[in-house]
C-alpha positions in Angstrom: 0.0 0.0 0.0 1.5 3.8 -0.7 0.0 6.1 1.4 0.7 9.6 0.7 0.6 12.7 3.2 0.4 16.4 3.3 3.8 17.1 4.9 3.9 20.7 5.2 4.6 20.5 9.0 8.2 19.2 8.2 9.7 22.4 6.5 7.8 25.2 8.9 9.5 25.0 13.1 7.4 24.9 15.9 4.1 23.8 14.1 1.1 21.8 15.8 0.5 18.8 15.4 3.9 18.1 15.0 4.9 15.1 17.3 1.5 13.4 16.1 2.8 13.2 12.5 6.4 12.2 13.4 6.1 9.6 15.3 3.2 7.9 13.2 6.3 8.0 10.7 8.5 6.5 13.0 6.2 3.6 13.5 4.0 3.1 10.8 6.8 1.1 8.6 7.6 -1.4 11.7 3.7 -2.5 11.0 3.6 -3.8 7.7 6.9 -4.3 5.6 5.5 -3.5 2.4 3.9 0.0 3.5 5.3 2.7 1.4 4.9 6.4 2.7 5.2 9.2 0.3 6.0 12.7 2.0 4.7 15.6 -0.6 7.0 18.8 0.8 6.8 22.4 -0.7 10.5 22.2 0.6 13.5 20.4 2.2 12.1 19.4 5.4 13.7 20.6 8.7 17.0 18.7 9.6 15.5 17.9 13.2 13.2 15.3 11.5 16.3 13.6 9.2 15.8 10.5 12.0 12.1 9.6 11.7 12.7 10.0 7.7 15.5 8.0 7.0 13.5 4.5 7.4 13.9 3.2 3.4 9.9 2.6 3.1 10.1 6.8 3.4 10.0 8.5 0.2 10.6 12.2 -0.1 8.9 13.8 -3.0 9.6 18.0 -3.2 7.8 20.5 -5.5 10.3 23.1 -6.8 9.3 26.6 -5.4 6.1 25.1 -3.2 6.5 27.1 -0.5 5.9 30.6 -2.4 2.4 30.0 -1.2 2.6 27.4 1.8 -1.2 27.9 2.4 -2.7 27.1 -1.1 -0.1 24.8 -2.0 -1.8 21.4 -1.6 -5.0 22.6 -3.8 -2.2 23.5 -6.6 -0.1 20.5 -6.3 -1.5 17.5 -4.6 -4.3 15.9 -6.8 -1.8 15.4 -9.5 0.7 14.4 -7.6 -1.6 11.6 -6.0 -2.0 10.4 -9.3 1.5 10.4 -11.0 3.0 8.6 -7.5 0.0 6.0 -7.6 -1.1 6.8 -4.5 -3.9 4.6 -2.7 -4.7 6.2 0.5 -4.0 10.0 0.9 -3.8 11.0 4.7 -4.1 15.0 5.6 -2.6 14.7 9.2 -3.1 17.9 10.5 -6.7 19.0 11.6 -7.8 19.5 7.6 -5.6 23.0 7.5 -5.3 23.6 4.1 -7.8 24.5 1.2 -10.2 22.1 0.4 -9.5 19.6 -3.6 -11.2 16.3 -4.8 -8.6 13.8 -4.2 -8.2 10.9 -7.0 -7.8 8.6 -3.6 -9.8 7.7 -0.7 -8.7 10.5 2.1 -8.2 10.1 5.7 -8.1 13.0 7.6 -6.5 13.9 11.2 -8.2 16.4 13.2 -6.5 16.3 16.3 -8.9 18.7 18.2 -11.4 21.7 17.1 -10.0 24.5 19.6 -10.5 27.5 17.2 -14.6 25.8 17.4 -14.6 25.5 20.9 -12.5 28.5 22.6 -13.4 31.9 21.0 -10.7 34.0 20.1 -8.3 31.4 19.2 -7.8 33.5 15.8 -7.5 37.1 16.3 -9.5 37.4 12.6 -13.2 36.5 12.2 -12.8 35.6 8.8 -9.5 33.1 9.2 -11.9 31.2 12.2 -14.4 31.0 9.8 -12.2 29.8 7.2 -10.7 27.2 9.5 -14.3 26.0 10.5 -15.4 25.1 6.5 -12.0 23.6 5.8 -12.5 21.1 8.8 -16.1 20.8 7.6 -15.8 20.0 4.0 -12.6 18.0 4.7 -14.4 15.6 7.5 -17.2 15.0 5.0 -15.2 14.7 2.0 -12.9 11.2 3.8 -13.1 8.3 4.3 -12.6 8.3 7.7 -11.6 11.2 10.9 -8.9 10.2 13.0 -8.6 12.0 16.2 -6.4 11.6 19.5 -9.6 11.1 22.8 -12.8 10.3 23.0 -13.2 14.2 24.1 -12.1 15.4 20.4 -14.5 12.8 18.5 -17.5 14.2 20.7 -16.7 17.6 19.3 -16.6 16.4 15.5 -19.1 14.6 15.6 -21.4 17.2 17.4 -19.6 20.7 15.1 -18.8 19.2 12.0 -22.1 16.6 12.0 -20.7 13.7 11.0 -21.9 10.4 12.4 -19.6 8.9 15.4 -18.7 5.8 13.2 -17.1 7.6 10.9 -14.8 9.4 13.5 -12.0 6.9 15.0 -10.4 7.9 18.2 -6.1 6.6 18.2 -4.9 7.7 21.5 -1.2 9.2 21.3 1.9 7.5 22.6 3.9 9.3 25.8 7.5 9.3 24.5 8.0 12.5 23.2 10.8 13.3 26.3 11.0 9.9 27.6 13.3 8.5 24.5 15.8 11.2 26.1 18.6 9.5 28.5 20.3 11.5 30.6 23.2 11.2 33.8 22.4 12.8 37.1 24.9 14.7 36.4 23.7 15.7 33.3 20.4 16.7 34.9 22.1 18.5 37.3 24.1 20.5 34.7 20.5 21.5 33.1 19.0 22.7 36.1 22.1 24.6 37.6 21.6 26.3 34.1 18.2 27.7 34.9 19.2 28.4 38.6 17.1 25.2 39.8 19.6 23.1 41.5 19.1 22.5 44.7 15.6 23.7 44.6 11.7 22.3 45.4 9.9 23.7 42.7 6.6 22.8 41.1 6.3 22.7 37.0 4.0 24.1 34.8 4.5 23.5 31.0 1.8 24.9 29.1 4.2 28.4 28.8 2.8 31.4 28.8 1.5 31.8 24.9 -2.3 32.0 24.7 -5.2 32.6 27.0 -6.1 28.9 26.6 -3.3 27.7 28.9 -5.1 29.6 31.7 -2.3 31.7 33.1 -4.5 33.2 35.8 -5.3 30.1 37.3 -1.5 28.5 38.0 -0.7 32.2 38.8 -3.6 32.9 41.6 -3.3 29.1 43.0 0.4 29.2 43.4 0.1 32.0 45.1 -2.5 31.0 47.7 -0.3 27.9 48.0 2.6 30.0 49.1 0.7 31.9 51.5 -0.9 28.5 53.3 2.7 26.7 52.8 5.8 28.9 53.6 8.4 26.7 52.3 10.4 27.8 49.9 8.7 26.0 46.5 9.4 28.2 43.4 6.9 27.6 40.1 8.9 26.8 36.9 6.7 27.5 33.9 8.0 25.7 30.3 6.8 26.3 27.2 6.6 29.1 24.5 5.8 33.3 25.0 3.6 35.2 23.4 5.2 38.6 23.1 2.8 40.2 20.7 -0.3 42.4 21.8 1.3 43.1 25.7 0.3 39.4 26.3 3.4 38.3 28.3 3.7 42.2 30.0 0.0 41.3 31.0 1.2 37.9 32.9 4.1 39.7 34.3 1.5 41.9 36.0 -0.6 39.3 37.2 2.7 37.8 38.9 3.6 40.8 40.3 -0.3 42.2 41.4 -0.1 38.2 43.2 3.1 38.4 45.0 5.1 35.4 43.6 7.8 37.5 41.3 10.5 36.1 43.3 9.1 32.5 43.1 8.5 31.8 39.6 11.3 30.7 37.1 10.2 31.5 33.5 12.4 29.1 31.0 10.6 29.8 27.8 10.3 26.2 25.0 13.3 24.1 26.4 14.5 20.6 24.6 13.5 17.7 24.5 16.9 17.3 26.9 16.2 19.9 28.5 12.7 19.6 29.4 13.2 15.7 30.4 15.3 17.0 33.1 13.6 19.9 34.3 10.4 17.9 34.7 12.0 14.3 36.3 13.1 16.6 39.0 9.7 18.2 39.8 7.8 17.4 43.0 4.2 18.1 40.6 3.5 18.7 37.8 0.3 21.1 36.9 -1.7 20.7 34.1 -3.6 24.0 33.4 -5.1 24.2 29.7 -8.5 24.7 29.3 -8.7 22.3 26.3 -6.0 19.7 24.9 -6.7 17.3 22.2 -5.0 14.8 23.9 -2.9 16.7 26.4 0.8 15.3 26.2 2.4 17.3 29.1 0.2 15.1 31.0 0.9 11.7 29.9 5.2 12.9 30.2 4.3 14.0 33.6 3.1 9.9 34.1 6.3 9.1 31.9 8.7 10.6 33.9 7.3 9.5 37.2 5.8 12.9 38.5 2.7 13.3 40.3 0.1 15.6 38.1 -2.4 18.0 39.1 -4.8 18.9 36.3 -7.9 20.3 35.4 -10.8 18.3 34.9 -11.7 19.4 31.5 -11.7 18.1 27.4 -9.4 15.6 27.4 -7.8 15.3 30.6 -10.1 13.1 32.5 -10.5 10.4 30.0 -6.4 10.6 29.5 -5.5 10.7 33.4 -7.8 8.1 34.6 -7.0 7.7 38.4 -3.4 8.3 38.1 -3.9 12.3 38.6 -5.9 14.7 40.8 -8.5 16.5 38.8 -9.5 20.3 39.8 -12.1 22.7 38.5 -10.3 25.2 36.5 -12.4 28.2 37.6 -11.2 27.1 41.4 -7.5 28.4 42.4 -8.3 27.5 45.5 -8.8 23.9 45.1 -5.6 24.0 43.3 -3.8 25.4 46.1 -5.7 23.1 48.5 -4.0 19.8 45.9 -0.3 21.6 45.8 -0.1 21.8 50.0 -1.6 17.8 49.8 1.1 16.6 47.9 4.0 18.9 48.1 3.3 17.8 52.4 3.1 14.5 51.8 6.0 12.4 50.0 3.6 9.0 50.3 0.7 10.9 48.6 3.0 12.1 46.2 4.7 8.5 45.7 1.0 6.7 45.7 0.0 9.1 42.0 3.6 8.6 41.2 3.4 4.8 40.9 -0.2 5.1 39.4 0.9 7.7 36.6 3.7 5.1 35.1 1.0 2.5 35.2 -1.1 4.2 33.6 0.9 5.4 30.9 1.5 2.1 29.6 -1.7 2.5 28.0 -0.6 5.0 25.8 1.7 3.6 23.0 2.8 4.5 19.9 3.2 1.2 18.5 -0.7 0.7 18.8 -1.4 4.0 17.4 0.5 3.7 14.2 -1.7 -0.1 14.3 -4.9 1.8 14.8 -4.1 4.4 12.1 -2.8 1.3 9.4 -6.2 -0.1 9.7 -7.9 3.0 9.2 -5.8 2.9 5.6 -6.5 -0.6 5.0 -10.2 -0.3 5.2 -10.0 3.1 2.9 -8.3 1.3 0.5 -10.8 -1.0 -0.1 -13.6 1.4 0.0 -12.3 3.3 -2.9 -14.1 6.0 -0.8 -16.1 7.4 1.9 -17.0 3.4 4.0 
């Protein structure tokens, strides 16, 4: 079987949706021998993803001067290049971004999650939300088949883009984003000496500090009630990436300051994969804060990396925590507080959700994703079409 994907994701950094479509590269060829996956690139793709493409059933195929117009460019290339590479199953992996064109295929489509749908103001334009909306529309009746990454996400697509719930199919994610990393103590301890942790309790927080979705206000108002019902020196170490643009980060700066806490919070900005494995193994908790997640990795590397999780109790989380996490109401920073003094008091409380986060995260595997997914393409293929 050739299966053929958008792979647009592979020349632009820091794009969603990324991990998803790697590592269903990584493992898609170790589940049937005679898979072929054909990457269509506007470009040369980024050399931080030369490892998950130099398996031999990976083919690279590049249109010269694609990326003039990143955004139209599958609706101006792809349909004939399905045909000329003899493609059988063409797979849009990233939540139907990109203008909508007739394939000469069946299509499978990934939409990981519908957050522009679900939290207003996601796009700062009217008409780019609205544009996003009909793409997902048109491209989820259009396939064969929806893949999505929880039960939460299929619930949405099924109830915004009315399509029945057979025709959505939910492949949970794998957790080894970080975990693959390997590091020494005392290469752990050189990382966190760099970002003035060593030595230091600290509590971690790695949705950054980049949209209003990640709920800033909440970790900012609960640490700080925290800190005020539990002297001890505990500092907040928020990962991930700032926004900068509109006053957004000055604005969080403010809230830190208005609260208190300026002295307690360690801001990294996006760390490494290296660098994030050990900032996190070294965590007491881990807080979850988002509003909505897809799937919500930070979560499942929280379980990974054998750190207790606190996280809200909305989207996704529940049905990816299960009982291996303490669930809060994300409008109560007081019963996040409450959760911090519980554990960051109690080493056996903390030990009990640490040995039920790495059992549950043997759930979540890669292996049966990539499984999941190649049986989604074998039943397209012999549809011809929408099944």
């Amino acid at each position: 079987m050739r299966v053929g994907f958008d792979a647009r994701i592979l020349t632009v950094p820091k794009c969603g949706g990324v991990a998803y479509f790697t590592r269903l590269l990584r493992h898609l060829p170790s589940v049937d021998e005679k898979i072929e996956l054909v990457l269509f690139l506007p470009g040369e793709p980024l050399e931080q993803y030369a490892g998950c493409l130099a398996q031999k059933q990976i083919t690279k195929v590049t249109v010269p001067d694609g990326a003039k117009d990143l955004s139209r460019w599958p609706a101006a290339h792809m349909p004939a290049l399905l045909k000329e590479h003899r493609i059988d199953v063409y797979h849009q992996p990233f939540n139907a971004d990109g203008p909508f064109f007739r394939a000469p295929c069946p299509v499978v489509v990934s939409i990981l999650d519908l957050i522009p749908w679900v939290i207003p103001g996601s796009f700062r334009k009217p008409f780019k939300a609205l544009r996003y909306k009909l793409r997902n529309m048109l491209w989820a009746h259009a396939s064969a088949r929806v893949l999505t990454i929880s039960e939460a996400s299929k619930r949405d697509i099924v109830r915004l883009c009315r399509v029945p719930a057979r025709h959505v199919v939910t492949t949970h994610l794998g957790a080894d984003a970080i975990t693959d990393v390997r590091l020494s103590a005392a290469e752990e301890d050189e990382v966190l000496s760099r970002f003035d942790l060593a030595g230091k309790r600290y509590i971690v927080n790695m949705g950054g500090f980049n949209q209003q979705r990640r709920n800033p206000d909440f970790i900012i108002s609960g640490f700080a009630q925290f800190r005020r019902q539990y002297p001890q020196d505990i500092w907040l170490v928020v990962t991930g990436s700032i926004l900068r643009q509109d006053g957004f980060f000055e604005r969080v700066r403010g809230a830190i300051a208005a609260a208190g806490i300026e002295d307690r919070v360690i801001v990294t900005g996006f760390l490494s994969d290296r660098d994030l494995k050990a900032v996190l193994s070294r965590a007491e908790v881990s807080v979850v804060t988002s509003l909505y997640e897809g799937f919500c990795l930070p979560l499942t590397e929280s379980f990974a990396c054998g750190v207790p999780a606190i996280a809200n109790d909305r989207g996704s989380v529940p049905e990816i925590a299960g009982e291996a996490a303490l669930l809060v109401d994300p409008a109560r920073p007081d019963l996040l507080a409450q959760s911090l003094q519980e554990l960051c008091a109690s080493s056996e409380r903390r030990e009990e959700l640490r040995r039920r986060g790495v059992e549950r995260v043997r759930f979540f595997d890669w292996n049966r994703t990539a499984q999941e997914t190649y049986a989604v393409y074998c039943r397209a293929a012999q549809s011809r079409g929408r099944l």
